[in-house]
VOBANU-377694 format. One line per field, with one value per residue (C-alpha): residue number from 1; residue in three letters; x, y, z. Coordinates in steps of 0.001 Angstrom, whole numbers, plus 500000, padded with zeros to 6 digits. Example, Ala and Ser with C-alpha at 12.3 -4.5 7.8 and 13.67 -1.06 7.14 Angstrom:
! residues 2
i (1,2) $
aa (ALA,SER) $
xx (512300,513670) $
yy (495500,498940) $
zz (507800,507140) $
This chain:
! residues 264
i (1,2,3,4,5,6,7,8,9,10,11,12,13,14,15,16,17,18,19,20,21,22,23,24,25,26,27,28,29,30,31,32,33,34,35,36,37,38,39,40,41,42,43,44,45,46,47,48,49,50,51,52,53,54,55,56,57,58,59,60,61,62,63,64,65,66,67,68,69,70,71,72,73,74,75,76,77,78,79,80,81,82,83,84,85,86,87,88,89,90,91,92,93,94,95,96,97,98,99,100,101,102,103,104,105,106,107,108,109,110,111,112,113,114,115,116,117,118,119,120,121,122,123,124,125,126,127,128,129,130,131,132,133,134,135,136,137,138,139,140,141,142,143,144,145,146,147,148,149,150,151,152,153,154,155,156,157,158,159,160,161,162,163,164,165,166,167,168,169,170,171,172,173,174,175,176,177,178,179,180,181,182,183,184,185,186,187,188,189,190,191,192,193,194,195,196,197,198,199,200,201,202,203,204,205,206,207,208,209,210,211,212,213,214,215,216,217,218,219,220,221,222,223,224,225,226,227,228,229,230,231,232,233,234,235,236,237,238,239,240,241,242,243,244,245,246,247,248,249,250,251,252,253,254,255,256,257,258,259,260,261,262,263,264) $
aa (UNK,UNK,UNK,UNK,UNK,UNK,UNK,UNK,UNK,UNK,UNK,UNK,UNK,UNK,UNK,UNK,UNK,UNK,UNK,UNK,UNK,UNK,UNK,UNK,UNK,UNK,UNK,UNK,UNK,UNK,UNK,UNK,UNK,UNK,UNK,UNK,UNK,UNK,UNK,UNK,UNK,UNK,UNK,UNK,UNK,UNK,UNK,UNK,UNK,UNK,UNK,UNK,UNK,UNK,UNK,UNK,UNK,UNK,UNK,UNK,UNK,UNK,UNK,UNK,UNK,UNK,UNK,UNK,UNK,UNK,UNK,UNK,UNK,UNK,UNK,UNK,UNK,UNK,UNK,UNK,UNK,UNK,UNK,UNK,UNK,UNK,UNK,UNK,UNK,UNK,UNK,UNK,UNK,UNK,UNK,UNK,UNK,UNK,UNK,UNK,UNK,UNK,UNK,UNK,UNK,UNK,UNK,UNK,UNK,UNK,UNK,UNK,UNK,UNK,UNK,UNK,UNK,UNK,UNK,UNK,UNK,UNK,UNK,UNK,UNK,UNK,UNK,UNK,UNK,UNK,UNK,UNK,UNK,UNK,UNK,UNK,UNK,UNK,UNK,UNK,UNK,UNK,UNK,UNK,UNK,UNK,UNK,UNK,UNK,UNK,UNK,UNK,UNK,UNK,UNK,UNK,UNK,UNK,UNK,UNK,UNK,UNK,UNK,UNK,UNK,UNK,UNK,UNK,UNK,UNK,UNK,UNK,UNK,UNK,UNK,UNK,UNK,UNK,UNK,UNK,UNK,UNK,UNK,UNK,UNK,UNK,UNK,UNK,UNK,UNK,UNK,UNK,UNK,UNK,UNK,UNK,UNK,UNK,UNK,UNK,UNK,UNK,UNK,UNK,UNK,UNK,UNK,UNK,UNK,UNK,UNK,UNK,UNK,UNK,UNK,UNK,UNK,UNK,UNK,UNK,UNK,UNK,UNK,UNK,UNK,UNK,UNK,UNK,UNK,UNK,UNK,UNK,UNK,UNK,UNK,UNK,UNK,UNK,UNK,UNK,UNK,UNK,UNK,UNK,UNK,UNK,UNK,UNK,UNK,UNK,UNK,UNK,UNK,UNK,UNK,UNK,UNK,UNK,UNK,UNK,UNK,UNK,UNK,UNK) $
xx (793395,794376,796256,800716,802052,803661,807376,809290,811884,815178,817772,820729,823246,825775,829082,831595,833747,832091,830851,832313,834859,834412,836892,839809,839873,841461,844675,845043,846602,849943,850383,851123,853917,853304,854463,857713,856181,854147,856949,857371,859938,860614,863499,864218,866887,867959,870391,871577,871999,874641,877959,879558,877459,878765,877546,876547,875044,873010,871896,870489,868762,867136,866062,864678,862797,861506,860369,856896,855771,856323,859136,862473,864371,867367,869306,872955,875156,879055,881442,883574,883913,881367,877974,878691,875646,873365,871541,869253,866364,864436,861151,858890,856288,856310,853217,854946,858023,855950,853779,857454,858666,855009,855776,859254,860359,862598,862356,865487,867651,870315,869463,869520,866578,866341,865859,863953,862988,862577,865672,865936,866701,865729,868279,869537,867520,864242,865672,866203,863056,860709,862689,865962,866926,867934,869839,873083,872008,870276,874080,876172,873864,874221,877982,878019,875788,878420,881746,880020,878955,882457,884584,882059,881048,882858,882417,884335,886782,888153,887647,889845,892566,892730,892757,895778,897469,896748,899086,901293,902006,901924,904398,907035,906039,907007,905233,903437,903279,900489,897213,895106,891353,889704,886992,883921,884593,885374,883401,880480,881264,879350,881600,881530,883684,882786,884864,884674,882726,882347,885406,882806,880909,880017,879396,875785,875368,876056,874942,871536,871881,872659,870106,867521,868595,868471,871235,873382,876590,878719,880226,884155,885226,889429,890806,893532,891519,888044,886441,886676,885110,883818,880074,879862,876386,875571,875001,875975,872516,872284,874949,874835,870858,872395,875118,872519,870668,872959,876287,876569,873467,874596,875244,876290,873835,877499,879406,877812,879647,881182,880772,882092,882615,885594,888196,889495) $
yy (755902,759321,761170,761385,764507,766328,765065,768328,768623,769227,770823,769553,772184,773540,772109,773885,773713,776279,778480,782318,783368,787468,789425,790818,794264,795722,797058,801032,801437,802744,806302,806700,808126,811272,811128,812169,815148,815951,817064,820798,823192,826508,826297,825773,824231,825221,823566,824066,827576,829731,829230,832313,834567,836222,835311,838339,839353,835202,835749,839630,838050,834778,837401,840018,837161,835218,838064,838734,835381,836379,836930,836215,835285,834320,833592,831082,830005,829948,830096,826825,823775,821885,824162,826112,826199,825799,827776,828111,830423,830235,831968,832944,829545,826734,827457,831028,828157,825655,828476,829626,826220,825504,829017,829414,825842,825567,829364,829892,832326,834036,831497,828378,826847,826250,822990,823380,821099,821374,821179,818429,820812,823918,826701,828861,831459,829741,828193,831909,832902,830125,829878,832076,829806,826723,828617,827294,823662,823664,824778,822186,819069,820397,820273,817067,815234,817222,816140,812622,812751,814042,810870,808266,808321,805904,808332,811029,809094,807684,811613,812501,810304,810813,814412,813715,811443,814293,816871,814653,814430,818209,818535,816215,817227,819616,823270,823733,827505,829319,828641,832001,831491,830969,834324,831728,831083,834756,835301,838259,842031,845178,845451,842502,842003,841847,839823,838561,841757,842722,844724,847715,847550,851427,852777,853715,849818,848682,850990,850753,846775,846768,849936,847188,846152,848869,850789,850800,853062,852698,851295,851527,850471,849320,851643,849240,846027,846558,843405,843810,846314,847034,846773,848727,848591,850360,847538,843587,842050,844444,843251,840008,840061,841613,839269,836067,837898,838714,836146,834569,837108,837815,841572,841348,837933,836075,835759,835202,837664,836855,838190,837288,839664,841987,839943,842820) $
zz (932532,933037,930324,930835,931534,928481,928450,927871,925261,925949,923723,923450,924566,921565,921580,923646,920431,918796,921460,920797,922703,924136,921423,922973,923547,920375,920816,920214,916961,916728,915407,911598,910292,908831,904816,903676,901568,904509,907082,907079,909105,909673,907591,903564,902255,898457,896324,892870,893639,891028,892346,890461,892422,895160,898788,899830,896864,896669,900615,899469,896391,898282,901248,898882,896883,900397,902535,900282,902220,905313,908119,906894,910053,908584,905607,905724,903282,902890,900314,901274,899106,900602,900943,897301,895574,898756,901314,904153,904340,907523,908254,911479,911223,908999,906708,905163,904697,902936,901085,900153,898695,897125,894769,894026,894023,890463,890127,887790,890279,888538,885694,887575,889289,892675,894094,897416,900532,903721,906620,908966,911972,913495,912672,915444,914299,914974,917890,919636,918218,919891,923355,923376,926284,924823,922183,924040,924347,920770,919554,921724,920210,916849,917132,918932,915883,913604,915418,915431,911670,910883,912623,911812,908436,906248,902768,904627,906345,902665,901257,903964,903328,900175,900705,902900,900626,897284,900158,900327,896873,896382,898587,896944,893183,890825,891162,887811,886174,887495,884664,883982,884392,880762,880379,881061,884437,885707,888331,887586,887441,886144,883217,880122,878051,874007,871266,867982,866927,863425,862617,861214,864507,865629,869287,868604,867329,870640,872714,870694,871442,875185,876285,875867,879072,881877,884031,880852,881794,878796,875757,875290,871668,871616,868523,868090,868423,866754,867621,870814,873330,876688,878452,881829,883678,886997,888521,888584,888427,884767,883347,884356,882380,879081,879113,879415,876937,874456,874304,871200,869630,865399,865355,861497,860902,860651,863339,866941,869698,872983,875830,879525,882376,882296,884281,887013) $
């Protein structure tokens, strides 16, 4: 009898259940947002700035403190109600402007320190730097989104009525006696103002206090009133150092002095 034929073996096929489907392509990811404290700009924007100071004395002082990082295209701020105490510094790329917030950010400028970040738009400046062109349509959208800002939002729609309502009032109420600014709040001069000074005080005691700090021009004593006198420096920036320097200092060890600026 002759010998069967192998039988092959067959293999059952795998269930179509579990058989792989080919992956999708995978989708291309979305670009990332870039971080908040990574956005830079051309431009600076500083708050908490001294509102006492004058504004063209403030936009010489944030210039003259910028420009050792680079081009200084431009330098903005007003004296209205709403931007006291701010500014706009705007430079020639954005790395000397984020170099320049890196370093001086909380630098205490005329004894306050600055808080610094960067501005949401291009100022004019930049604009007619980069592409002089589209100066004019760079200024039309930027009073569009201002005009639009201005009728829309809700905060200064109820400021503004209330603004309107506080005329109003003025209008119908009685006028109250002009109030005299009190010494603190005069606004900064070259000359100070002493009080409260020992009655003994001498010239040479003060001017031997105050010609620590330079440009000193001179010391006026009152005959009349001996605890009071008068500072005079060359310049403003002086005397407004001696006067951080030296209000409420004890001349006799007593009693501290005080000293404003000289109201004109």
């Amino acid at each position: 009898m002759a010998d069967s034929a192998p039988v092959p073996m067959v293999t059952d096929p795998a269930p179509t259940d579990v058989l792989a489907a080919p992956a999708a392509p995978a989708a291309p990811a979305a670009p990332a947002e870039p971080p908040q404290d990574e956005y830079t700009s051309e431009t600076l924007y500083i708050q908490n700035l001294n509102e006492r100071i004058r504004i063209d004395v403030l936009k010489a002082s944030l210039r003259g403190l910028f420009k050792s990082y680079g081009e200084v295209l431009d330098v903005v701020a007003h004296s209205n109600l709403r931007m006291r105490g701010q500014a706009f510094v705007s430079f020639a790329s954005p790395d000397i402007a984020k170099k320049a917030l890196k370093e001086v950010k909380g630098f205490p400028l005329y004894s306050k320190p600055m808080q610094i970040s960067f501005a949401r738009t291009r100022s004019d400046a930049v604009v007619k730097k980069l592409d002089a062109t589209s100066l004019d349509a760079h200024k039309q959208r930027r009073l569009e989104h201002k005009k639009a800002t201005r009728y829309n939002n809700p905060l200064k729609r109820k400021l503004r009525a209330k603004r309107l309502a506080t005329d109003v009032d003025a209008t119908t109420a009685p006028r109250r006696p002009n109030v005299q600014m009190p010494d603190e709040y005069l606004p900064p001069n070259k000359i100070l103002f002493l009080q409260n000074l020992p009655e003994t005080v001498t010239k040479d005691q003060l001017m031997a206090l105050f010609t620590q700090y330079p440009n000193l021009y001179e010391v006026r004593l009152i005959p009349t009133k001996k605890d009071i006198a008068f500072v005079e420096y060359v310049d403003e920036g002086s005397a407004t150092a001696a006067k951080d320097a030296l209000h409420n200092y004890k001349l006799d060890g007593e009693n501290k002095i005080k000293i404003t600026f000289a109201r004109k």
